[in-house]
C-alpha positions, -999 to +999 in steps of 0.1 A: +719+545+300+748+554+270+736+545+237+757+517+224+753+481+201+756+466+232+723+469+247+701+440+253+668+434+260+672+431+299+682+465+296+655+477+281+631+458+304+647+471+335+644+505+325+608+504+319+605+477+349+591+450+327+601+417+324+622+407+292+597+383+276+577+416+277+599+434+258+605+405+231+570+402+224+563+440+218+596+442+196+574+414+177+542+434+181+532+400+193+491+407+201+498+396+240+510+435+244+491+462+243+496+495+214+510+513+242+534+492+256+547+485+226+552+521+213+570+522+247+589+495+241+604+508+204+607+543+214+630+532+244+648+512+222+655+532+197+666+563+219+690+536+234+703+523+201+690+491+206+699+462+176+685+429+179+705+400+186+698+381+151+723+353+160+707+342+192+669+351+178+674+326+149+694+302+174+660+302+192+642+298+162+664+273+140+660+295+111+684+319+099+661+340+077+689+340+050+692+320+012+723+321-004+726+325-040+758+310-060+763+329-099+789+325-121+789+366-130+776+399-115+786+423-141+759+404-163+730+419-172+712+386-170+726+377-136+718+414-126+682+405-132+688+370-120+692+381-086+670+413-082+642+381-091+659+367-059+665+396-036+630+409-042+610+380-037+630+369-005+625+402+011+586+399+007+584+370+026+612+383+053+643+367+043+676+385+033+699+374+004+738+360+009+750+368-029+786+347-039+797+348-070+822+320-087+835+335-116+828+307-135+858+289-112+843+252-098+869+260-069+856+292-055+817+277-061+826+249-039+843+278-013+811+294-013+788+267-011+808+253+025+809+294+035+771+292+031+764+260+051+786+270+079+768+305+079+735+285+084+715+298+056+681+281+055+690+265+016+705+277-014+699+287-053+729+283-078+735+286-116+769+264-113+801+277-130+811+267-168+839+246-152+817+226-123+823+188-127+828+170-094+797+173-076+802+156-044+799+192-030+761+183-036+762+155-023+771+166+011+749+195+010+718+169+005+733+146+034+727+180+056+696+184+047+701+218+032+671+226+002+691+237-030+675+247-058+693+248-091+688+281-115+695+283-150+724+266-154+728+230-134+747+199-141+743+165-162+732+148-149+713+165-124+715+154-089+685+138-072+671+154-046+667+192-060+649+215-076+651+234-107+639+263-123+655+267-157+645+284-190+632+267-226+672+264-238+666+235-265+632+250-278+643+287-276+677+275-298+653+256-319+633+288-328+665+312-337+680+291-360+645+279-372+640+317-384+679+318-395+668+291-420+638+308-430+651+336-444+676+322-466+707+316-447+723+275-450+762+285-434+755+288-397+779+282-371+768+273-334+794+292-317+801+287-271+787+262-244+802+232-221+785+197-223+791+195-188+758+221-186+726+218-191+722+252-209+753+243-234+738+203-241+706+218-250+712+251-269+733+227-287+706+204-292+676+229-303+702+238-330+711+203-346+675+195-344+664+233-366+690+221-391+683+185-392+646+194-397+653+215-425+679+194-439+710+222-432+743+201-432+762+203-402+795+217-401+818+202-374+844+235-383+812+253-372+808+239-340+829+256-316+830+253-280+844+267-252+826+289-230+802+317-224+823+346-229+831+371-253+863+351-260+841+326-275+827+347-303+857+369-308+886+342-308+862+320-331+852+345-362+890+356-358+904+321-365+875+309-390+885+338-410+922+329-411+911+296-420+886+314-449+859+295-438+833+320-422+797+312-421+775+332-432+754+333-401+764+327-362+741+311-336+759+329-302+748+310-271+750+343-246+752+378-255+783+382-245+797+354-275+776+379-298+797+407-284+829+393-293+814+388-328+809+421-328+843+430-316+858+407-338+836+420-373+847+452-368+886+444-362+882+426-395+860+448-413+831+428-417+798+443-419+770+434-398+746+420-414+757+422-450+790+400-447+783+378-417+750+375-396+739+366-361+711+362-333+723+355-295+706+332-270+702+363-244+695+399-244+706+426-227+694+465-221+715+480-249+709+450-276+689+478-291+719+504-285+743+486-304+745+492-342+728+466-358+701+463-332+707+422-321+681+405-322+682+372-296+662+347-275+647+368-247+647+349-214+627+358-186+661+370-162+641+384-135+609+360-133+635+329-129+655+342-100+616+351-081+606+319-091+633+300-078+631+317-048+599+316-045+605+274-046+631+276-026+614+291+005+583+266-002+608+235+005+615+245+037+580+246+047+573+211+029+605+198+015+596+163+009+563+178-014+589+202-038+624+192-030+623+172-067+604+199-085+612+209-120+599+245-136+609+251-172+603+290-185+597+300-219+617+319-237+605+349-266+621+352-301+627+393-303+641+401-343+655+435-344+680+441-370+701+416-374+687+382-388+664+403-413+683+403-446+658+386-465+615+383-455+609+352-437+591+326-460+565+313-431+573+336-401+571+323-366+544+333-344+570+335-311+588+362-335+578+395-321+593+420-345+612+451-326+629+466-357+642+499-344+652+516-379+637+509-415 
């Protein structure tokens, strides 16, 4: 026989004068077959190049063996973590991962969520776009039947019916700008986030609540929406400081807003932390390459996307037990070099202190 894709199972069984069911089950090692048979079996399909039929095996079995996964980014070192969390834990347990990515583009999320469905994945995890409003996508994937877990980001209100695995946003928010306040600073500006999110409403939220406990005014020039991108940090120090009115310290809701503060500081000439301070909600592997070190709210990237799809393959074994479940991760407060001008009055005990230089 030529070795080609095309060879199926009959072949295989005639060749060895078995019956097909025979050959399934060794393919399987099912324990009906014996050790030899089944060595048989492989070796005869693997000299005749023999791939398995995955269409009509999960036709068979109603399962596809497949999650998709929706994220707004790939070059994002959260994300990156995100779905290695994902990837990894799905593997484990057999299951192979359909990655889409929406560019933060409600359109193209909604694209990949029907291309997802129609490719019969066995339920879905998404962080939804910065721009996702209409969710009657959602809707119609709940109608199907189709578990969807959301992760990290979701919408407001959240959809009944699904999960969620999501981070401490409002308390890990509350924390930075809790320790912001501590060492002396009274000027601070909330810079990125979408209401329409659940990670922009309550970043937002942790950070009224820090100043409203410590009796900081609120600045509405210091509020500044927009986003998630370094666009957000960049195009906001540049026109607060045509305006004169930059604070003294920046609350960035992503590391990348706290790159474009960056970028922006040193277009200006401002000096990091002497002339205007920061600390980002998210880190990244070169927060500590960057000059100051950042200091941020750590998330656990790669312990929520193996969580969620860890959930995720538990609702399809008893969706009606875990389809509403709710997980909430905590978050760590890491202080490198920025936020450090002056000593903390009553330091935190979530600050872990990772000073790189003295």
């Amino acid at each position: 026989m030529k070795r080609n894709s095309r060879v199926t199972l009959e072949d295989i069984a005639k060749q060895l004068n078995v019956s097909r069911v025979t050959v399934s089950k060794a393919l399987r090692d099912h324990p009906d077959i014996s050790t030899e048979t089944t060595k048989l079996v492989r070796k005869t399909a693997k000299d005749f190049g023999y791939t398995p039929n995955l269409l009509a095996r999960n036709l068979s079995s109603r399962r596809s063996q497949m999650i998709g996964l929706v994220i707004p980014k790939v070059a994002h070192a959260f994300f990156g973590s995100v779905i290695e969390g994902v990837y990894n834990t799905a593997f484990d347990n057999d299951y192979e991962t359909i990655l889409t990515v929406s560019q933060e583009n409600d359109e193209r999320e909604r694209k990949h969520l029907q291309t997802l469905v129609s490719m019969r994945v066995d339920g879905i995890l998404i962080s939804i776009s910065e721009t996702t409003r209409d969710l009657e996508v959602f809707g119609w994937i709940k109608k199907l039947g189709v578990p969807l877990i959301f992760i990290d980001r979701c919408p407001n209100p959240l959809p009944a019916g699904f999960g969620s695995v999501l981070v401490d946003d409002e308390g890990g928010a509350f924390r930075a700008v809790e320790h912001a306040i501590s060492i002396g600073y009274r000027k601070i500006a909330c810079f990125g986030g979408t209401t329409n999110t659940n990670i922009g409403r309550n970043r937002l939220r942790g950070f009224k609540s820090a100043m409203k406990k410590h009796r900081v005014p609120v600045q509405p020039h210091w509020i500044a929406e927009g986003g998630y991108g370094q666009n957000v940090g960049y195009d906001n120090i540049m026109r607060l400081h045509s305006l004169r009115r930059l604070p003294e310290f920046v609350f960035a809701m992503t590391y990348p807003i706290a790159l474009g503060v960056y970028s922006a500081a040193k277009k200006l000439g401002l000096r990091i932390p002497e002339d205007i301070d920061l600390i980002s909600f998210g880190d990244s592997d070169v927060s500590d390459v960057i000059s100051p070190a950042l200091s941020c709210v750590s998330q656990p990237s790669y312990q929520l996307g193996s969580v969620a799809a860890g959930l995720l393959l538990k609702n399809l074994s008893d969706p009606e037990t875990l389809r509403n479940q709710h997980i909430v991760l905590p978050t760590d407060l890491l202080i490198r070099e920025t936020c450090t001008l002056q000593k903390a009055i009553v330091p935190s005990r979530n600050v872990r202190s990772h000073l790189l230089r003295s």
